[in-house]
C-alpha positions as CSV (number, residue, x, y, z in Angstrom):
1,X,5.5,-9.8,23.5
2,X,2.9,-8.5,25.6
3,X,3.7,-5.3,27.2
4,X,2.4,-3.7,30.3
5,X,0.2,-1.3,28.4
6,X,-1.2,-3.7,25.9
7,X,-2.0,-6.0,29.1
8,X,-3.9,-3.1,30.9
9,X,-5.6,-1.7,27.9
10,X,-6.8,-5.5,27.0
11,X,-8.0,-6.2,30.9
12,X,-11.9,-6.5,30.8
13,X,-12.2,-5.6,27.0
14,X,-12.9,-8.7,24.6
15,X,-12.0,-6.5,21.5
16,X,-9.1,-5.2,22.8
17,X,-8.1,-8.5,23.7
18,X,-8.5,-10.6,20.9
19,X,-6.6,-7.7,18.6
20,X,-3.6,-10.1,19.9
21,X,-3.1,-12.5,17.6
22,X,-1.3,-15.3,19.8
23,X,-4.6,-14.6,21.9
24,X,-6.7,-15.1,18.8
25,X,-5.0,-18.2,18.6
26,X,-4.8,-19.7,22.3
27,X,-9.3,-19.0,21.8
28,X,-9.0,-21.1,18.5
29,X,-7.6,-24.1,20.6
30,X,-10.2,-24.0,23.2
31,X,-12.5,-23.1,21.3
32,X,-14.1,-26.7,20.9
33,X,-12.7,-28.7,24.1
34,X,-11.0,-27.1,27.2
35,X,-7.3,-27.9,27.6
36,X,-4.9,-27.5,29.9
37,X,-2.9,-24.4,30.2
38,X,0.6,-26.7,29.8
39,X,-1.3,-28.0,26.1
40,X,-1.8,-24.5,25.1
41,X,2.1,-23.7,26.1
42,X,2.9,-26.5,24.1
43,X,1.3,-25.0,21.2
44,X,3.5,-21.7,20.7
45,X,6.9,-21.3,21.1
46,X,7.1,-18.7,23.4
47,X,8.2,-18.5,27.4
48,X,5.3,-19.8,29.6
49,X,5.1,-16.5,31.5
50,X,3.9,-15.1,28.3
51,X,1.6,-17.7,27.6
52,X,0.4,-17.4,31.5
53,X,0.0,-13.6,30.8
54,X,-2.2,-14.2,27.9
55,X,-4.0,-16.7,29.4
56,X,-5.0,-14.1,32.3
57,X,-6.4,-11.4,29.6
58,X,-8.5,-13.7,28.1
59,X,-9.5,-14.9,31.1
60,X,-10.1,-11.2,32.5
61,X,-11.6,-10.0,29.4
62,X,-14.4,-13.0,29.8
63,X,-13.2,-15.0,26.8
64,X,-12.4,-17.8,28.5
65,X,-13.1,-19.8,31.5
66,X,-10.3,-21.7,33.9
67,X,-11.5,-24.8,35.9
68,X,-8.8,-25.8,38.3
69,X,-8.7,-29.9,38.5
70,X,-6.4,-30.1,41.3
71,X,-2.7,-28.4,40.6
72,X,-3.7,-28.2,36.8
73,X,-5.7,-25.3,35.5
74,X,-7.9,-25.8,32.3
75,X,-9.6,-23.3,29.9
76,X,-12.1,-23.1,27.7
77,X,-13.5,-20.6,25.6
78,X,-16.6,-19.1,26.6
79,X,-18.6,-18.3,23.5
80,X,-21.7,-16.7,25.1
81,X,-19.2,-13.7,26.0
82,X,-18.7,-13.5,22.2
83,X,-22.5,-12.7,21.3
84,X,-22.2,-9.1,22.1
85,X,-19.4,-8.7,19.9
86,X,-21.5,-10.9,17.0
87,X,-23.5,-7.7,16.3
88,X,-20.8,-4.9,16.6
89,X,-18.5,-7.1,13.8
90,X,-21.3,-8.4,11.6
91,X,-22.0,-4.4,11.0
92,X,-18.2,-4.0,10.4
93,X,-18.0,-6.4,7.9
94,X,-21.5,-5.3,6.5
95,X,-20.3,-1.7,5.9
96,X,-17.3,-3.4,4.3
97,X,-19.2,-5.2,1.8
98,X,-21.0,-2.6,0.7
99,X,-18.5,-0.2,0.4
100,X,-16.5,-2.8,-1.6
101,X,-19.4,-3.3,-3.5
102,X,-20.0,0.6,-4.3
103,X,-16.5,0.4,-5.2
104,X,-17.2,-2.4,-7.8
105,X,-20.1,-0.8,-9.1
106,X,-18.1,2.5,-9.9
107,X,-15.5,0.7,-11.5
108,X,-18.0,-1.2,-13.9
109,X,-19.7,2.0,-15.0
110,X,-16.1,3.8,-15.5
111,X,-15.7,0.5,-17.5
112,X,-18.6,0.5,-19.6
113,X,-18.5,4.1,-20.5
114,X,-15.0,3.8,-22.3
């Protein structure tokens, strides 16, 4: 369910926005070929006002683009508005590694000491 809050907080911030996972998943299915926005209801099984809402952050947070082809809107997921998040993730994950891997390395040295 997307709340008012969630929807405001989300507006114009591609982080925010993709911390939704139906989101996540609505930018996985446009991710390689635009579709329409009645495929991507089709996909979940959830009202179309909440699929319309989701839709509308992603839009609004610059993940995706809607083309309108005459009454029939159609999205697509804009990966150049992805890059700037690239960086700020890849030194998430890299922190993660190597504090798993400081982890590991304390852990082998308790081991070999007993």
């Amino acid at each position: 369910m997307v709340t008012q809050a969630s929807k405001r907080a989300a507006e114009g911030d591609p982080l925010l926005a993709l911390a939704n996972p139906r989101r996540r998943e609505i930018l996985r299915l446009v991710w390689s070929e635009e579709q329409s926005a009645g495929e991507i209801a089709r996909a979940f099984d959830v009202s179309w006002p909440a699929i319309s809402q989701n839709l509308r952050i992603l839009k609004e947070s610059g993940l995706v683009h809607e083309r309108r082809q005459g009454t029939s809107r159609l999205y697509r997921a804009d990966r150049r508005s992805l890059r700037p998040l690239e960086s700020y993730l890849r030194r998430m994950w890299e922190r993660d590694v190597d504090r798993l891997r400081l982890l590991a390395e304390a852990e082998e040295k308790k081991r070999s000491k007993r």
